[in-house]
C-alpha positions in Angstrom: -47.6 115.5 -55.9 -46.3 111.9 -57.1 -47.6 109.4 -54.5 -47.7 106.5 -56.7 -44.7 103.6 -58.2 -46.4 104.6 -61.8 -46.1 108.2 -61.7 -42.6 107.4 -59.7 -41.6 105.5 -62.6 -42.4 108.0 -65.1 -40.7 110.9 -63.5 -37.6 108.8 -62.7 -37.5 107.6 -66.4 -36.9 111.4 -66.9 -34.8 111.7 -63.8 -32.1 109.5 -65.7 -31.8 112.0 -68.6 -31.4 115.0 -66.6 -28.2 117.2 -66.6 -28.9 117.9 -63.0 -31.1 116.7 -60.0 -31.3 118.9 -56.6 -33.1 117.4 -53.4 -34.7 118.5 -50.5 -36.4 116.5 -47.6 -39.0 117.9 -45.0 -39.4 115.0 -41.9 -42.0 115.5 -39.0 -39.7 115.7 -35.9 -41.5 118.3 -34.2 -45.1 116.5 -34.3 -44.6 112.6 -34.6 -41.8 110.5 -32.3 -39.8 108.7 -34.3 -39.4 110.8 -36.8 -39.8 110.2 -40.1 -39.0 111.0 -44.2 -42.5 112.9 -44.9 -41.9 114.4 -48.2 -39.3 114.5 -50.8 -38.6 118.0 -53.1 -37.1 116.6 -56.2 -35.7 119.4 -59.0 -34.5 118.7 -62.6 -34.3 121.4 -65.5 -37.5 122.1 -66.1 -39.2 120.6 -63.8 -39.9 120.6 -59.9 -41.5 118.0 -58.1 -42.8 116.5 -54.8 -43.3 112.7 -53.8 -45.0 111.4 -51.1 -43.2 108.6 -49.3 -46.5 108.2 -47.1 -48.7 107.2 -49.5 -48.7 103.7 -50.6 -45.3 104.1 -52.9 -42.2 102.1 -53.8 -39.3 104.6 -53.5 -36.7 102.0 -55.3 -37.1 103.7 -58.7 -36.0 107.2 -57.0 -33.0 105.5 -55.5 -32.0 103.6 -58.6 -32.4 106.8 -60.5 -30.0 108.9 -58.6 -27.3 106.4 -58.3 -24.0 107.5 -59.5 -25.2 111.2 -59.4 -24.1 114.1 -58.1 -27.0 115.5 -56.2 -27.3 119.4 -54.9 -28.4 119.8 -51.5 -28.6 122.6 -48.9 -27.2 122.2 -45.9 -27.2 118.5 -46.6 -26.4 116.5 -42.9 -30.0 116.0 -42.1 -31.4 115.1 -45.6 -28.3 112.6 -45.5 -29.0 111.2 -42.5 -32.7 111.1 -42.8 -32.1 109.3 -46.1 -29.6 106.3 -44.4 -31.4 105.8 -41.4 -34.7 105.6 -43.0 -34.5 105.0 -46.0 -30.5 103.1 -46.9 -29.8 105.6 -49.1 -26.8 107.1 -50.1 -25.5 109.4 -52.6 -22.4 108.6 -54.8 -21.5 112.5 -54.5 -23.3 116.0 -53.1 -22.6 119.4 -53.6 -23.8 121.1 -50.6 -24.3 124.7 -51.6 -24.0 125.9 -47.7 -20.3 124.6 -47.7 -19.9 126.2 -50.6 -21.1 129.5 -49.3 -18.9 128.8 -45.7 -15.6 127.9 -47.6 -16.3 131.0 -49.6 -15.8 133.0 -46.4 -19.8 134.0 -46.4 -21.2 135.2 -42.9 -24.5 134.2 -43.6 -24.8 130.5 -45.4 -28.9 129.8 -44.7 -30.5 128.9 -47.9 -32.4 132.8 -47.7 -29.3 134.3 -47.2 -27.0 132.2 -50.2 -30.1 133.4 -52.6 -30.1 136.6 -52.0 -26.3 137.3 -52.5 -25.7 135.1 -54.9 -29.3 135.2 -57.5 -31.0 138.1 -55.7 -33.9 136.1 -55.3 -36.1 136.3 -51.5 -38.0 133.1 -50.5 -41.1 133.5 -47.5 -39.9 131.0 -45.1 -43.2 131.1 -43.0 -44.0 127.1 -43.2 -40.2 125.7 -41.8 -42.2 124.4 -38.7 -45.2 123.0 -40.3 -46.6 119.3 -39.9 -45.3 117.9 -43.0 -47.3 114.0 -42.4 -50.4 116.0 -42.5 -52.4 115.6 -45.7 -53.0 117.6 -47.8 -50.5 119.7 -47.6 -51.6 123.8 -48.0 -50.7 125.8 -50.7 -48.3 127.5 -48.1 -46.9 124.6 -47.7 -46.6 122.9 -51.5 -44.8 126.8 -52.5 -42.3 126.3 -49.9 -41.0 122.8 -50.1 -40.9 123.7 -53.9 -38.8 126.8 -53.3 -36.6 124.7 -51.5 -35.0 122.9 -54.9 -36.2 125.2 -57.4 -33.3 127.4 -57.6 -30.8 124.9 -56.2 -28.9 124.6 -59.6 -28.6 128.6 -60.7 -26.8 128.6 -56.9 -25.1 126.4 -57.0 -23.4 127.4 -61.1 -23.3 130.3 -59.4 -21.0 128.8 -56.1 -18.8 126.7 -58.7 -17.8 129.5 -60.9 -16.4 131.7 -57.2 -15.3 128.3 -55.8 -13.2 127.7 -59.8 -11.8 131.5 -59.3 -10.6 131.0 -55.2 -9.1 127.5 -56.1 -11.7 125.8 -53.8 -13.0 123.2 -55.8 -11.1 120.7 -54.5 -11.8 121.9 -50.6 -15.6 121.2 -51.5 -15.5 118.1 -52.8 -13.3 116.9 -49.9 -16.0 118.7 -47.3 -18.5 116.9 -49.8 -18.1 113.6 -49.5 -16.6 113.8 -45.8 -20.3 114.9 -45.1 -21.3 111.8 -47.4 -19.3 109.5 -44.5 -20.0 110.8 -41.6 -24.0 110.7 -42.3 -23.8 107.1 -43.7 -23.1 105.5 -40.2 -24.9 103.1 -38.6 -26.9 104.1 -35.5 -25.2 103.1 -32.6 -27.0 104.2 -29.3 -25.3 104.0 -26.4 -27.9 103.0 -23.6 -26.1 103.3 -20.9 -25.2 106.8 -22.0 -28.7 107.8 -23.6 -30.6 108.9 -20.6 -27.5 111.3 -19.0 -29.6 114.2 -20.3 -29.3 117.8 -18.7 -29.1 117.6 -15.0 -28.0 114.1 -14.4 -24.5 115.5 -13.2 -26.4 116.7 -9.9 -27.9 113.8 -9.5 -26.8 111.0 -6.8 -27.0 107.2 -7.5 -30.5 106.9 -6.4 -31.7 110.1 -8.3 -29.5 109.1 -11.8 -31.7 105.3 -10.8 -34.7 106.5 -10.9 -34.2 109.5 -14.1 -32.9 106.3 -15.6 -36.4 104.6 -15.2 -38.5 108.0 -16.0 -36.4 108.5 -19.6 -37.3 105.0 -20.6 -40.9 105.7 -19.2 -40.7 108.8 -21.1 -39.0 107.2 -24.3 -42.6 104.5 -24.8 -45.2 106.9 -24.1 -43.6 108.9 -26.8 -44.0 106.2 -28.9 -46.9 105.4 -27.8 -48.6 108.8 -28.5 -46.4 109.5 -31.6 -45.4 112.7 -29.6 -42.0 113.8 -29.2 -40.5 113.1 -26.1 -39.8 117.0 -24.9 -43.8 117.8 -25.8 -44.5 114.8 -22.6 -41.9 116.4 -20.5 -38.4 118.5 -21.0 -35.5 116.9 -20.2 -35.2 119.9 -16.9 -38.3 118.7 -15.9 -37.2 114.8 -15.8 -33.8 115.7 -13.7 -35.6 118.1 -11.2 -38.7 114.9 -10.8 -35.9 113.0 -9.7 -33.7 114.8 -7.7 -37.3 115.5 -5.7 -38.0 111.9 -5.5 -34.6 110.8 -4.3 -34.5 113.4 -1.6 -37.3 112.0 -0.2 -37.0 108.5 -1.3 -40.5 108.0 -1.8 -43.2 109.2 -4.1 -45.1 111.1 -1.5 -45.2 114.7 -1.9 -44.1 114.6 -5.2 -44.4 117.5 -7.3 -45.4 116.5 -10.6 -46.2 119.1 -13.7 -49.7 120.1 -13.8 -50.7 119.5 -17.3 -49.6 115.3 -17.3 -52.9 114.0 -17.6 -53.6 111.1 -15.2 -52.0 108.2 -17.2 -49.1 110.0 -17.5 -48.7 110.8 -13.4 -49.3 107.2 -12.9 -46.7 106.5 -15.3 -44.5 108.8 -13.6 -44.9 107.5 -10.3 -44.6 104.0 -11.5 -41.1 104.7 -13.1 -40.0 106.6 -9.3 -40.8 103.1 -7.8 -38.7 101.1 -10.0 -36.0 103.5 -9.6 -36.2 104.4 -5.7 -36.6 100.0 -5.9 -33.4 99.5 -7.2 -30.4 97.8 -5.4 -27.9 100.5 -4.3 -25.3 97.8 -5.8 -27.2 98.1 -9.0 -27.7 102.0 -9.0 -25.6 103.5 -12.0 -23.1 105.9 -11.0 -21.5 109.3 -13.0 -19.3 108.4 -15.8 -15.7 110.4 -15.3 -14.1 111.4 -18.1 -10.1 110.4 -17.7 -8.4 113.3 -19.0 -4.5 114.3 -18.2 -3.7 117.8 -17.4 -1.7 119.3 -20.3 1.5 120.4 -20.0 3.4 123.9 -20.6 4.7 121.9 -24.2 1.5 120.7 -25.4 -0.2 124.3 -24.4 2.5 126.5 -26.5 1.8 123.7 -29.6 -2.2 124.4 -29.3 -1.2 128.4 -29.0 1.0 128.5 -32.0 -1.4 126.1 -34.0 -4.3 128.8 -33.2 -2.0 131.7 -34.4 -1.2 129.7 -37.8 -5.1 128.6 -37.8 -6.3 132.2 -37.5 -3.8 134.1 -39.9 -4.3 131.6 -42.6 -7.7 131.9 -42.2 -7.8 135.6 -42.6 -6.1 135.8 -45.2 -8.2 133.7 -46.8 -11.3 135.1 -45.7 -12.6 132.2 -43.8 -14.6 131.1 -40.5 -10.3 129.2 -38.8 -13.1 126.9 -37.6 -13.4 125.8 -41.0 -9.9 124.8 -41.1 -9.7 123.2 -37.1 -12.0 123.2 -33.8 -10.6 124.5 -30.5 -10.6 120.4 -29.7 -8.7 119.4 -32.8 -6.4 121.6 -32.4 -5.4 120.2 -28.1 -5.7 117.0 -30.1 -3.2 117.5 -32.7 -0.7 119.0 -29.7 -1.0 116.1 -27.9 -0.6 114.0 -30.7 -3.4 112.3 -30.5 -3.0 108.8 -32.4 -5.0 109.6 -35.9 -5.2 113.2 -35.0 -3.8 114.6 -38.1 -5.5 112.4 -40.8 -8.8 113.2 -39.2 -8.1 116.3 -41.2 -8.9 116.9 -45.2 -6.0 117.4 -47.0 -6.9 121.6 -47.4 -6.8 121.5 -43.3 -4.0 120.1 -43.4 -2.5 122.6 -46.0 -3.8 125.7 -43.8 -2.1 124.7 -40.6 1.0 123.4 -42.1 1.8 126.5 -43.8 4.4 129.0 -42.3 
């Protein structure tokens, strides 16, 4: 495993001359709070590698080395995002071998399933929910993240040659770099907006003041432990703490989860203060969604969009979704402002046809 800027250097020196480059990134987000980029599966002909962005490692030569290339991923939204939030990377163009395998009309598009119709070839997928900051990692471990780029290329030649003979090229590469924009976003969390988790709707003011004050409470200790937040408590568990507390607006008699262990109750009951403390005038309330009632027009436009959607689609041999959600489509008869060019040119193509 590379996990130093010399042997970074070196590999990335022969990065530059490849004919190809597939990626793969394993994070930690079921073990550590925040997440973060744990281990990088780098493949070239010839050649498979892993580097370590934990160990003491400058990652600019990877980044500078895979500028301007076109990089094969699977299933690529995570690795892009993981890469842009973390790491302010993004590639100049993908090809994501899952949307190949959707826009080829396959049922199955998991990386195990695209190998195994297109190369024959049957990975073990035992370690997909292993600790990936631990170190070392197992042999277990080293083979599967391996597997994960190692026969990225043959599948995707493989893809380009069906997606050359359907006339989908050009559908992919839109999908493609689509993905590429939508992943390279900034962050933007909406706080008042971020603790509404499941069950807030049933809350009143004075339980959605005090959930408020236990997702925040909830939100450092996970920090703090470098837990994620559902392995301190499940979102369920935060709702129903506070519906109890606000029903008897106080903390006595509060039933609490058995297994908290005593800094964590305190917590608790500290955060149901604050929140059975705060002013009724300050208390957030339910956020209503303004929506108009559609009318008999509108309706008949989302029905006859469907039927176009959904014979198009069949003949083509394709998941309609591909081509339009159920919401685009009430947004395109509505006319929506921008409705229409949120769709790639091939959507466009699909439902305009008659």
């Amino acid at each position: 495993m590379i996990s130093s800027t010399g042997e970074l250097n070196e590999f990335a020196s022969r990065l530059r001359q490849a004919a190809w480059v597939g990626l793969d990134t394993e994070a930690d987000s079921l073990h550590a709070y925040p997440e973060k980029l744990c281990l990088l599966q780098v493949a070239i002909p010839g050649e498979a590698v892993l580097i370590d962005p934990l160990a003491d490692i400058h990652l600019e030569p990877l980044w500078s080395a895979l500028d301007d290339r076109e990089i094969i991923f699977h299933a690529a939204d995570y690795d892009l995002r993981l890469l842009f939030q973390g790491h302010h990377f993004r590639p100049t163009a993908i090809f994501d071998t899952m949307w190949a395998a959707r826009l080829l009309g396959e049922p199955k598009f998991g990386l195990n399933d695209c190998l195994t119709r297109f190369l024959g070839v049957t990975l073990e997928k035992g370690a997909q929910k292993a600790n990936w900051g631990r170190r070392p990692l197992t042999e277990r471990m080293v083979e599967y993240a391996l597997n994960d780029v190692r026969y990225l290329f043959e599948l995707s030649e493989a893809m380009r040659v069906q997606l050359v003979e359907n006339g989908r090229v050009e559908w992919h590469r839109q999908s493609c770099a689509r993905l590429i924009q939508e992943c390279s976003k900034a962050h933007d969390v909406d706080l008042d907006g971020v603790w509404r988790i499941k069950g807030h709707d049933k809350l009143d003011p004075l339980g959605l003041a005090i959930l408020r004050e236990l997702w925040h409470w909830r939100e450092k200790d996970a920090v703090r432990t470098n837990k994620p937040p559902f392995f301190i408590l499940r979102h369920e568990s935060l709702s129903e703490i506070a519906a109890d507390a606000a029903e008897r607006n106080s903390v006595r008699g509060l039933k609490l989860p058995y297994y908290l262990t005593p800094r964590r109750r305190h917590g608790v009951i500290e955060a149901v203060e604050r929140g059975l403390s705060v002013p009724s005038t300050d208390r957030p309330v339910h956020v209503r969604v303004r929506s108009r009632r559609m009318i008999k027009r509108e309706l008949d436009r989302v029905e006859e969009l469907r039927v176009i959607r959904d014979r198009r689609a069949g003949e083509l041999g394709i998941d309609p979704t591909l081509a339009a959600s159920k919401s685009t489509l009430y947004a395109l008869a509505r006319n929506d402002p921008g409705a229409w060019d949120e769709l790639l040119p091939w959507q466009r193509a699909v439902l305009e046809s008659t």
